[in-house]
C-alpha positions in Angstrom: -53.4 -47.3 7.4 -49.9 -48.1 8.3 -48.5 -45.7 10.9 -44.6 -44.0 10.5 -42.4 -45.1 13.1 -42.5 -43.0 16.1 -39.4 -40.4 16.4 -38.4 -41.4 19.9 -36.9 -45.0 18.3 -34.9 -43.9 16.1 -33.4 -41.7 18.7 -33.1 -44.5 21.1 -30.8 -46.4 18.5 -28.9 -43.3 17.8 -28.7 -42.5 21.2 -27.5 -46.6 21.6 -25.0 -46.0 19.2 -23.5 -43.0 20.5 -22.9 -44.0 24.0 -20.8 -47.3 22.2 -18.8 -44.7 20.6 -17.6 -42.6 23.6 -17.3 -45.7 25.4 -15.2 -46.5 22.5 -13.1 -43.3 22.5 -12.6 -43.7 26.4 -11.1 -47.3 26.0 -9.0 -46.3 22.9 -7.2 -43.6 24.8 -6.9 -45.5 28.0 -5.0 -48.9 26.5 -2.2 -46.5 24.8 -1.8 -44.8 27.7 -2.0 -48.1 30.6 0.3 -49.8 28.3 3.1 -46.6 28.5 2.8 -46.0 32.0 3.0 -49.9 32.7 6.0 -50.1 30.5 7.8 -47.2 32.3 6.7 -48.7 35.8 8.3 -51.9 34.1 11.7 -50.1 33.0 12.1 -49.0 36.7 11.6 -51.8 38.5 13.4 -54.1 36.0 10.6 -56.1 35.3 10.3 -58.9 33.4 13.1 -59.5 34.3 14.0 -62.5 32.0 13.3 -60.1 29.0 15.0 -57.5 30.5 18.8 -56.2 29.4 20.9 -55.3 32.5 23.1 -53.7 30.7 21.0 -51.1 28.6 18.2 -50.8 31.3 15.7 -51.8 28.3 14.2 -54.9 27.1 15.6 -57.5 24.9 15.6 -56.7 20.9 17.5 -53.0 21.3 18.5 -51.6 17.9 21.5 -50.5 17.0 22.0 -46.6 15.9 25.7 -44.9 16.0 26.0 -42.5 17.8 26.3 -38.9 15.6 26.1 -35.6 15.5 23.5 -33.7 14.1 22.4 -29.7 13.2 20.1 -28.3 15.1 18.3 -24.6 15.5 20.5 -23.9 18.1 24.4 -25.1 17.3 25.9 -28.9 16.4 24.5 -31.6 19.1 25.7 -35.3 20.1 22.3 -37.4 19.5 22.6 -41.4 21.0 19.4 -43.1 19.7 18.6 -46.1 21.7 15.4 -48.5 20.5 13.7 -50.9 21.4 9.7 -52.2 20.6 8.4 -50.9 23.0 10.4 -47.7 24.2 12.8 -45.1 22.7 15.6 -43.4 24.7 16.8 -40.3 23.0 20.0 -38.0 24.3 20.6 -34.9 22.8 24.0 -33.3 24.3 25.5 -29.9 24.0 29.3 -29.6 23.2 31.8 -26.6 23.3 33.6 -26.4 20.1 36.7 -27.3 21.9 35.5 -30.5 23.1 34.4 -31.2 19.1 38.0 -31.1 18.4 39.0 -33.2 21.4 37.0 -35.9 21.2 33.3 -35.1 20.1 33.4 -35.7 16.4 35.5 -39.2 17.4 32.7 -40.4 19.3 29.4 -38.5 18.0 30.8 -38.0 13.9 28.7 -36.5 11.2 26.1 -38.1 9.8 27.5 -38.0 6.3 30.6 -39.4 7.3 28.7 -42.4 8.6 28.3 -44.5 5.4 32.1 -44.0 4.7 32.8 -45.3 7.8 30.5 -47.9 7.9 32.2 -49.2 4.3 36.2 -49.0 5.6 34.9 -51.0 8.6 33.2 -53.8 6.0 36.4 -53.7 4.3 38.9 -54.2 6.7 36.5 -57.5 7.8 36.6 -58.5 4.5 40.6 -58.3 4.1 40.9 -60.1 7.5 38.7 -63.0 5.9 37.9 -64.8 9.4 41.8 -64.9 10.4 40.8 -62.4 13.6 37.6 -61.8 14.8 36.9 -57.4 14.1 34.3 -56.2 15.9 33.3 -52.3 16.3 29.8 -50.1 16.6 29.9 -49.8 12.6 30.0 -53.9 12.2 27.0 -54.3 14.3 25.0 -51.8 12.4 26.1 -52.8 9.6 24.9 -56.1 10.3 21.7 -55.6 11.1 21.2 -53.5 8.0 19.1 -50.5 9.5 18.7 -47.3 7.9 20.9 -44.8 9.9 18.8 -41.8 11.8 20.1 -38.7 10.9 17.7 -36.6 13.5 16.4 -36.4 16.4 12.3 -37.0 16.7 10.1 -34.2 17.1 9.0 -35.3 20.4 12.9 -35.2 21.9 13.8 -32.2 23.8 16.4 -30.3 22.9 19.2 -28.7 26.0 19.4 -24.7 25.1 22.0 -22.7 23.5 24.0 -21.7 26.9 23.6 -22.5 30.7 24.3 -25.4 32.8 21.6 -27.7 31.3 24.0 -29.4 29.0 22.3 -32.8 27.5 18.4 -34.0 28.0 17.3 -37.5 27.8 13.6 -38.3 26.5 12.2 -41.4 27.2 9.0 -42.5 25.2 6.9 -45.5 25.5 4.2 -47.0 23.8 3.4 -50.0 21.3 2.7 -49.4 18.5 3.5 -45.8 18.7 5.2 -43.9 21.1 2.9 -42.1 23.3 4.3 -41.0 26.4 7.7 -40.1 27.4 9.9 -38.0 30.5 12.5 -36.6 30.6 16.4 -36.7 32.2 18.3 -33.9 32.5 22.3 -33.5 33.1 23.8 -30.1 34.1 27.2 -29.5 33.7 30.2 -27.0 33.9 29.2 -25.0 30.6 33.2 -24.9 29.7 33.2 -28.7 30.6 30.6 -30.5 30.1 32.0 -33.7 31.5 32.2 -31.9 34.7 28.4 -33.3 35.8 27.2 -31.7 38.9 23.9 -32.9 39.3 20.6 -34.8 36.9 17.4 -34.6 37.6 14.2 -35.9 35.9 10.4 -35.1 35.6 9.3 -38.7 36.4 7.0 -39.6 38.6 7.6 -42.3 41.4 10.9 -42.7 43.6 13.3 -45.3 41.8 16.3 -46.2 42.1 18.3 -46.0 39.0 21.3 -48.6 38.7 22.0 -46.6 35.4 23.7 -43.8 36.6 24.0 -42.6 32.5 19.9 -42.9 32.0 18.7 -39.6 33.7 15.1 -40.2 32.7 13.8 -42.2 35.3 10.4 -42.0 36.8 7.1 -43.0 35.7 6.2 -41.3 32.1 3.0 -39.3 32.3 4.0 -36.4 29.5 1.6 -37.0 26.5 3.0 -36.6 22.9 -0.4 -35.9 21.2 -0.1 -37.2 17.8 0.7 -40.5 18.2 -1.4 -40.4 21.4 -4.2 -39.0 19.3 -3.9 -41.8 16.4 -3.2 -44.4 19.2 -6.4 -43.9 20.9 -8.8 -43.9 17.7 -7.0 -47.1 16.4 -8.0 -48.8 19.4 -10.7 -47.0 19.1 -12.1 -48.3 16.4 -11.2 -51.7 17.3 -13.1 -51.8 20.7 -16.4 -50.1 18.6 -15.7 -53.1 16.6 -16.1 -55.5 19.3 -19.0 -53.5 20.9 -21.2 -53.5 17.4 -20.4 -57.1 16.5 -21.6 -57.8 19.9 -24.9 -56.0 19.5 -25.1 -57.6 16.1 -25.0 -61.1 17.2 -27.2 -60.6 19.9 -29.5 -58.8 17.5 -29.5 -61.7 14.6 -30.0 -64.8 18.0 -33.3 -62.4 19.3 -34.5 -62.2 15.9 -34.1 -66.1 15.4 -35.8 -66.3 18.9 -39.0 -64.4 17.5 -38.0 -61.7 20.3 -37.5 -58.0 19.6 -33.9 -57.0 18.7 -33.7 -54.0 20.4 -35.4 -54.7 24.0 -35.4 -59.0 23.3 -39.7 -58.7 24.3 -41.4 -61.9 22.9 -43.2 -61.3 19.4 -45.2 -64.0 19.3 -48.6 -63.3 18.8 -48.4 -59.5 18.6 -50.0 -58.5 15.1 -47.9 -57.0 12.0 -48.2 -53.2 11.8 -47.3 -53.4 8.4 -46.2 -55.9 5.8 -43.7 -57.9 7.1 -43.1 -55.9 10.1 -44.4 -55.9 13.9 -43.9 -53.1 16.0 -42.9 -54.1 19.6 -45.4 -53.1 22.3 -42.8 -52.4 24.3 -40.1 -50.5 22.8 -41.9 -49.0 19.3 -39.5 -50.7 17.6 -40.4 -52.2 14.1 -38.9 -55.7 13.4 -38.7 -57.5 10.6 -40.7 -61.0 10.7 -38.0 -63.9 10.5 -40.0 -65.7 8.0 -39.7 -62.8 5.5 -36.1 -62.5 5.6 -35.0 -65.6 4.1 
């Protein structure tokens, strides 16, 4: 009379299982957030340095995005949008309605004036026809033919209504998401907002900043939780991957071996328990006889 398998080894495997899947979950959320910090670390030290753009303080392959103005919950703000693979840099700047009049809208115009502008600066290329070279912001983007942000990402922080705390910049890294950023922040003469009187930042690490206009400096170490979250069970996923096609192979080459595929204990010799099955003396475990599986 054949007997059932015993409960304890079908725990063992499920027990097996679930200790590859925290391990899994562990390593997903680590290699997100390694990679970000390294990347920030990398941003402040200027390294690699032969990929690095001295004049951005970012790596090569930058994006170009106008700067515009957009509407926000609390009043109009300037929004400069910097990309790159690897790490955003997002400014979101608070300006008095006289300033707007002055010079804001010049430099930080509406969105929906964008694509007008974007067309009179194709045109007056076009009616130049190579005779002088043209270049502005608009040509570049133009160029490049990306689609134009019109706001600001959920995970940039926005300055407040009033006070001295006149523009925030948010820095996020992380490939391919964006998973954990800091933050710079520039306080001003509320009348004048050009009238800086100190920045400070929520970065860890001392660094020296050679760009004076990047206020989020530092070490990144805020997590932004959705991407973090999808981040860390796409690697996941790909690390339970490698840890269950490990255990398979090894499971197929003890098998081949005549061994037992959970403990690897030699079967040779040990009687069948059942049709086409021997249970291993020394892990319970019922294996298939190779011979039958072909």
């Amino acid at each position: 009379m054949n007997r059932p398998a015993p409960a304890r080894s079908s725990t063992r495997q499920w027990s097996r299982v679930l200790r590859r899947g925290i391990y899994s979950l562990v390593l997903g959320a680590f290699v997100p957030i390694g990679l970000a910090a390294a990347l920030s670390w990398g941003r402040c030290v200027e390294f690699p340095r032969r990929w690095f753009n001295w004049e951005t303080g970012s790596w090569t392959g930058k994006q170009l995005q106008p700067n515009v103005s957009i509407e926000g919950p609390l009043g109009r703000l300037a929004m400069q949008w910097d990309s790159s693979p690897v790490l955003d840099v997002v400014s979101l700047r608070r300006v008095t309605e006289k300033e707007w009049s002055e010079w804001g809208l010049a430099q930080y115009p509406d969105v929906v004036r964008v694509p007008e502008l974007v067309r009179a600066d194709l045109s007056v290329r076009e009616s130049l026809r190579g005779e002088a070279a043209f270049q502005s912001r608009w040509t570049a983007f133009a160029d490049k033919g990306k689609l134009l942000r019109s706001r600001a990402p959920s995970w940039a922080s926005r300055p407040p209504g009033e006070g001295e705390l006149v523009l925030i910049e948010t820095a996020a890294y992380g490939w391919p998401l964006r998973v954990l950023k800091n933050h710079g922040r520039v306080f001003a003469d509320p009348a004048d907002t050009l009238a800086i009187t100190r920045m400070d930042t929520d970065g860890l690490g001392t660094f020296k900043n050679p760009w004076v206009a990047h206020p989020a400096w530092g070490i990144a170490w805020i997590p932004i939780w959705p991407a973090l979250l999808a981040s860390s069970a796409a690697y996941g996923v790909m690390w339970f991957s490698l840890f269950c096609g490990g255990a398979l192979w090894r499971s197929r080459r003890r098998r081949k071996q005549g061994r037992c595929t959970g403990c690897g204990y030699d079967l040779a010799g040990v009687p069948d328990s059942s049709p086409h099955l021997v249970r291993c003396p020394e892990c319970d475990l019922r294996n298939v006889r190779l011979d039958h599986t072909r």
